[in-house]
C-alpha positions, 0 to 999 in steps of 0.5 A: 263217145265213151265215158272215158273220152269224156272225162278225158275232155274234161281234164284238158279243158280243166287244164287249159283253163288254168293256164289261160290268161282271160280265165276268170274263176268265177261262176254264176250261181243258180237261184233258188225258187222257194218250193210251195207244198200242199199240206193236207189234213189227211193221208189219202193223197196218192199223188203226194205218196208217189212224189214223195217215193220218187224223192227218196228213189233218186237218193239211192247209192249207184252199187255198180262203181263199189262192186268194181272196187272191192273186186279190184282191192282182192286182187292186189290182196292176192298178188302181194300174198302170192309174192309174200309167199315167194319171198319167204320161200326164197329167204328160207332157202338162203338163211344161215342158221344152226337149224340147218346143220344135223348131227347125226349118231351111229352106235350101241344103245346098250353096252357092258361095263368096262366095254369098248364102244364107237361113236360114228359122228354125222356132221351135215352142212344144209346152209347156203355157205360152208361152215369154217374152223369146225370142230366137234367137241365131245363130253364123256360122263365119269368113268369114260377112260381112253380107248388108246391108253388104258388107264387114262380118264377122258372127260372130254375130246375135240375132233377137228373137221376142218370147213364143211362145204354147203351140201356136204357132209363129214364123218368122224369115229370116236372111241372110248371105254366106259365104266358104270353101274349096271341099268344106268344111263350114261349122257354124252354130249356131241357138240358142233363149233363153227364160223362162217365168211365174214363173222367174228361169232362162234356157232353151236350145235348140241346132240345128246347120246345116251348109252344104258349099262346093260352089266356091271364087272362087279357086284356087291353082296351085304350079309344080312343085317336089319336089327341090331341092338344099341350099345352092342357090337355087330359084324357084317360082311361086304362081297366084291364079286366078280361078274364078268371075264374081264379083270378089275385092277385097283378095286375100291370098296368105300362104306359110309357109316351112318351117325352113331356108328363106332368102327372097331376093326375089319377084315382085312384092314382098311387101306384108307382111313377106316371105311376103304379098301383097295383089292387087285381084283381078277375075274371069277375074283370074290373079295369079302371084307368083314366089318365089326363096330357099334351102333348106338341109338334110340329105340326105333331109330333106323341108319342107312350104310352106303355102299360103293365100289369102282375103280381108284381115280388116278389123282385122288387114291382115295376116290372112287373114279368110275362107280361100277355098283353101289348099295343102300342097307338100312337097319333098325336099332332096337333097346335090350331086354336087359341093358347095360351100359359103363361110366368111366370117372362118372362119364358116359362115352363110347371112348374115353381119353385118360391120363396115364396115370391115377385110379380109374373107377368104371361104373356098370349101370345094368336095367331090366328094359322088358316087361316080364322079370328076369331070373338068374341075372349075371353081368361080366367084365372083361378087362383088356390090354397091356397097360392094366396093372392086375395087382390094383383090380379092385372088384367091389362086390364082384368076383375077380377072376385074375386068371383071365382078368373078368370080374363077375357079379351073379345071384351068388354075388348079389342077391338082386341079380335072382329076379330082376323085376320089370323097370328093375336098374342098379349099378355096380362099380369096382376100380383099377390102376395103369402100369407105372411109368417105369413097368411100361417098358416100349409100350406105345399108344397104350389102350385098354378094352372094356366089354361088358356082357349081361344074360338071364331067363325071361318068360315070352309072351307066348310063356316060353322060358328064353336065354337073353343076352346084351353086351357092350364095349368101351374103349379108353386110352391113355394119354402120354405123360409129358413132362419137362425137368429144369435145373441149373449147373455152374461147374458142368454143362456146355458153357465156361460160368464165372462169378463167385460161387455161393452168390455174392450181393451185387456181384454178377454170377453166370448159370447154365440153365438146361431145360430136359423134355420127357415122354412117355408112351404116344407121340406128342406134337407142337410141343413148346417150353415157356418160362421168363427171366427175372428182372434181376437175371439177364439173357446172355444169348449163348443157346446149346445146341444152336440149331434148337429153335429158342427165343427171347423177347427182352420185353417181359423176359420171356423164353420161348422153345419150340421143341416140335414133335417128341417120340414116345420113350424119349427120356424113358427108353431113349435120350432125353431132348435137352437145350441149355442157355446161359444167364446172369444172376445179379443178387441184391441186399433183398436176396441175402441167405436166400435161394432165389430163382433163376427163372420163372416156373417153366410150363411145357405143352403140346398135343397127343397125338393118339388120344387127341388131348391138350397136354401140359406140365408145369414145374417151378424154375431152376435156382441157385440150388445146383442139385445136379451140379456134382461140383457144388458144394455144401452151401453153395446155393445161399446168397452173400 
């Protein structure tokens, strides 16, 4: 019988017992018989050596049943990794996921600016479904204009594919014309959006494509320009030129001026502001555009001009929408031999905003700032502009030469111009006047230049006589005299008055008040007349003409008029603006045989439009003396 038949009888007898009835559960247990050992005093016993070898012989593991086991855990081990294996397989296959669609591009690597160029778009579908509402969404970088219209910018686009079946692919060709910067990289972003069967979620898929602008249509040239010296004008150029057959319409050319610098004019005039220009170009075209102002700055400072030129953006005129090239120039500013600088009423400025009226005193500071002497020093001044008034030049210990208005200072002069020592200064100062108001005729914006120039002998270091020379130009304009004039009339004026003419104590008396707003030479804006009323006038609310915006405010009595903006020559070369309102005058015993006012005084204000100045002008109410009333007679102003 084998062991398995055995142990087979064993289990049915185990059974059989426990469902039997007469099975008792108990069962006799061995004796044990107390084991007698003889102990010796000694290690010689061979007997007692092999029984004890047989003790420990008949404890030792069978290793036969642990062999079998182990052989048996390795291979379910390998069955469940085999089948590991082949479930991850068959998931695999079956997964749906964003890995398993490839987009694919076809197209150039490199292309000229201003060039048409296709994109041949790959979709492939590598999933188990088909991938639904698919569309492919593409990003243009700036200067990506519609192939289909010209002119028209395209930053973005959207191609429907429709459903893309499992296993299948779709393609799609895109095209656009891209603008850029020569040996720039220009990124387009592909983008794939699409749902599957039974899910609300949108999926992507992102590709990047990356196109190098290989030529530019145009290029930009600087005229030199490294050092310059602080305070004195410099000029230079910019070249637009064109590299390339195609045409370029709306060109812009943007210069950024660095800190310290002054524009004073160009060549041709800017079109935007003072630093952009607008050219039509054309191909083989060469723009040049010249630009003249001053740098101002510490010895050894440097500034940075920035450069660009595109094309004009369709929605904002004054920006660039595609940047065809762009340029850095950096220049060095370096301190005079002999410097020199100009104070205008005691103010050191590049410009100076001044009134329209008064003296003018101008300061020249002059310095030698080298380290050798300066021999036969001359320093010269040339006063510019229509609004000077020859005849009040006042050149001090200068030379007036009037025929073409300079004032000179020399050796003949001033004998400390022979040899300017080393860290040698001074200052000369001569004075001069603006036409009067009533010589100024249309003049508009009136502005006057002052270019100062300096030149002697130095010894170099290498002990060679040379000629140094250093200039430098100020501009000061003169603000606008606004002025507001207010009188009172009785018999003349838009209004019908009553009452007793002279005033009578406590009898009420009606005036035309007119208020007349001058200006001479720049636009004034937010101009406003303020005054107020006594408590002894009252407000009849009877304004000419009426579409003039004027208020009153019975708390405080005040009279507010919004004049608005005024042309220059109003009341000058024009008509004066003029409001008129009406008001009663209720004399009391206190104002017998007196003039009393009629208003408080009456303060206009506004801005200059071309200097930027706060303006403002006060001048003392109208009364009861009717100096411009032609029906007045004599005494007619004093109270009874």
């Amino acid at each position: 019988m084998t062991d398995d038949s055995k142990k087979s009888d064993r289990i049915e007898g185990v059974k059989a017992g426990l469902y039997s009835r007469n099975t008792r559960f108990s069962k006799d247990r061995a004796s044990f018989s107390r084991r007698k050992y003889d102990i010796k005093s000694g290690w010689n016993d061979s007997r007692q050596e092999e029984e004890e070898d047989g003790f420990f012989e008949r404890r030792k593991p069978k290793t036969k049943n642990f062999s079998e086991k182990i052989l048996f855990i390795a291979v379910i081990f390998l069955m469940l990794s085999v089948g590991f294996v082949f479930l991850m397989v068959w998931l695999g296959n079956n997964k749906v996921s964003t890995e398993n669609v490839d987009i694919s591009v076809i197209g150039p690597s490199s292309m000229e600016s201003g060039g048409e160029f296709s994109l041949k778009i790959t979709v492939t579908n590598n999933n188990p479904i088909n991938l639904e509402v698919a569309d492919l969404v593409i990003k243009y970088p700036e200067g990506t204009y519609s192939a289909s219209e010209p002119g028209k910018a395209l930053r973005s686009e959207r191609v429907s594919l429709g459903v893309v079946p499992s296993g299948r692919s779709i393609r799609k060709e895109v095209r656009s014309v891209l603008y850029g910067e020569r040996n720039s990289d220009k990124d387009i972003l592909i983008s794939l959006e699409y749902r599957i069967a039974d899910s609300n979620a949108i999926f992507f898929k992102e590709r990047k494509y990356s196109i190098n602008i290989s030529s530019s249509p145009i290029d930009l040239i600087i005229s030199p320009m490294e050092r310059v010296i602080s305070g004195q004008e410099m000029d230079f150029s910019v070249s637009v030129v064109s590299d390339s057959e195609r045409s370029v319409e709306s060109l812009l050319l943007v210069v950024e001026y660095p800190f310290g610098f002054k524009f004073i004019s160009s060549e041709p005039k800017p079109t935007y502001g003072d630093n952009i220009w607008k050219m039509e170009g054309g191909s083989a075209d060469k723009s040049v555009v010249k630009i003249k102002g001053i740098v101002s700055g510490q010895n050894e400072e440097e500034r940075v001009f920035r450069f660009s030129a595109g094309n004009q953006d369709r929605k904002d005129e004054k920006e660039i929408g595609a940047l065809f090239a762009s340029l850095i120039k950096t220049i060095s500013i370096e301190k005079p031999f002999i410097g020199v600088d100009i104070a205008v009423n005691g103010a050191l400025s590049q410009e100076y905003s001044l009134s329209g009226n008064g003296t003018v005193r101008v300061d020249v500071i002059w310095a030698n700032n080298s380290s050798t002497s300066i021999i036969g020093g001359e320093i010269n001044i040339k006063l510019e502009g229509g609004i000077l008034d020859k005849n009040t030049v006042s050149p001090g210990k200068g030379y007036y030469r009037s025929v073409d208005n300079t004032i000179i200072w020399n050796k003949s002069t001033n004998g400390e111009l022979s040899e300017i020592l080393p860290g040698a200064n001074g200052r000369f100062s001569f004075s001069f006047k603006p036409l009067d108001v009533s010589e100024r005729g249309n003049l508009v914006n009136p502005e006057a230049r002052l270019t100062i120039s300096a030149k002697g002998n130095r010894i170099s270091e290498v002990g060679t006589q040379e000629e140094i020379n250093s200039s430098v130009s100020k501009i000061l304009r003169f603000s606008t005299d606004l002025r507001v004039t207010p009188n009172a009339t009785y018999y003349s004026g838009p209004f019908v008055n009553s009452g007793p003419i002279p005033p009578e104590v406590e009898t009420e008396t009606t005036y035309t008040v007119t208020w007349a707003v001058t200006n001479t030479t720049n636009e004034a804006g937010g101009v406003r007349v303020v005054s107020s009323l006594p408590t002894y006038v009252r407000w009849m609310g009877v304004v000419s003409p009426n579409s003039e915006k004027i208020t009153y405010n019975p708390v405080g009595g005040e009279v507010i008029w919004d004049v608005g903006d005024i042309k220059p020559g109003v009341g000058i070369v024009n008509n004066r603006k003029e409001i008129s309102f009406q008001i009663a005058f209720l004399p009391s015993l206190t104002h017998l045989t007196l003039v009393p006012l009629l208003t408080g005084d009456v303060t206009i204000t506004g801005t200059d439009k071309f200097t930027g100045d706060s303006l403002s002008n006060t001048k003392a109410g109208a009364s009861t003396r009717l100096s411009t009333d032609p029906g007045a007679g004599y005494g007619h102003e004093f109270v009874r």
